[in-house]
C-alpha positions in Angstrom: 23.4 79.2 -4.2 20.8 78.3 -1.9 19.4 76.1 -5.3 22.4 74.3 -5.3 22.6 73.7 -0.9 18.9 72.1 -1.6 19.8 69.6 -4.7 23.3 68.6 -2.6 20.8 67.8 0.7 18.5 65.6 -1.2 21.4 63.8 -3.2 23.2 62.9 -0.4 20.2 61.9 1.9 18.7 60.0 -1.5 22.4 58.3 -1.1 22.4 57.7 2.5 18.9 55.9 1.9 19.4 54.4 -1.3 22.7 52.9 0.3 20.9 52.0 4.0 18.1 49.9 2.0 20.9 48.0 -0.1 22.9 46.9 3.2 19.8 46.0 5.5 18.6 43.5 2.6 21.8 42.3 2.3 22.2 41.6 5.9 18.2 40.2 6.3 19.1 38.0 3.1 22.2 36.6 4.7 21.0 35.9 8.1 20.7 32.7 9.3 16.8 32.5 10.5 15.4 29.5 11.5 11.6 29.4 11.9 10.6 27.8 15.4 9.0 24.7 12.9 8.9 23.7 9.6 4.6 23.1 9.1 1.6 23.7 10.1 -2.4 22.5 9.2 -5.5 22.1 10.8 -7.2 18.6 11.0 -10.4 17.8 12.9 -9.7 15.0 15.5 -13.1 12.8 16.2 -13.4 11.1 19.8 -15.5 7.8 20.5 -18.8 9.7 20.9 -18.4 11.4 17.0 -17.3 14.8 18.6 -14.8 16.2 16.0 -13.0 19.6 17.1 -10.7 20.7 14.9 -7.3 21.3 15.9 -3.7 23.7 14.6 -0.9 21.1 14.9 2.7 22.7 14.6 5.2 20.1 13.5 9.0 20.7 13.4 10.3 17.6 10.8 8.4 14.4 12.3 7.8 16.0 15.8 4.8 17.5 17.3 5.5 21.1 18.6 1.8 22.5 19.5 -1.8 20.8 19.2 -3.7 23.4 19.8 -8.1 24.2 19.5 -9.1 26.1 17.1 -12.7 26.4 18.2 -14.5 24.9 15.4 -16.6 21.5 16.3 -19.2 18.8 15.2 -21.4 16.6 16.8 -21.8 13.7 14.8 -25.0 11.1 15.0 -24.5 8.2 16.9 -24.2 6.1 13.3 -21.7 8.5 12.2 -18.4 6.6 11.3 -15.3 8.6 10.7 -14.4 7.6 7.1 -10.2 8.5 8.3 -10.4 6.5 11.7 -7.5 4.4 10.3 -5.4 6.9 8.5 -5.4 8.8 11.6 -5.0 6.1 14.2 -2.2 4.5 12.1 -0.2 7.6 11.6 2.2 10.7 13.3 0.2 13.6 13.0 3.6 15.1 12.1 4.7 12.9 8.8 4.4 14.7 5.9 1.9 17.1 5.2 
């Protein structure tokens, strides 16, 4: 008898589980979740004295969300010319990645 109490307790708790897992992936599946933006990349971002820190930019479609340091720098010689100066000056930090 008390074989039988045992194999009914784990059954019905293997059940209760089994059954738990299958709705809360259902439910996470289902949801509606919208991430706060859509991407993200680092670029390094050069001023006029060849000083390049590289930055996270967060974009949500074509709009910038976050520009923030990342902590990595250079210091470039004074000849040093920035081979994207017009990629980056002539476009939205945001358009497609």
């Amino acid at each position: 008898m008390k074989k039988e109490t045992i194999w009914i307790i784990i059954l019905f708790l293997f059940l209760t589980l089994s059954l738990s897992f299958f709705y809360l992936n259902f439910k996470i599946s289902e949801s509606n979740f919208e991430l706060p933006y859509t991407h993200s990349y680092t670029k390094a971002i050069c001023n006029e004295t060849n000083f390049c820190e590289d930055y996270n930019i967060v974009c949500k479609e074509h709009k910038l969300l976050m520009m923030n340091p990342t902590g990595a720098v250079v210091q470039h010689d004074k000849n040093w010319k920035d081979p994207r100066k017009e990629e980056i000056e002539n476009k939205n930090l945001c358009d497609n990645q």
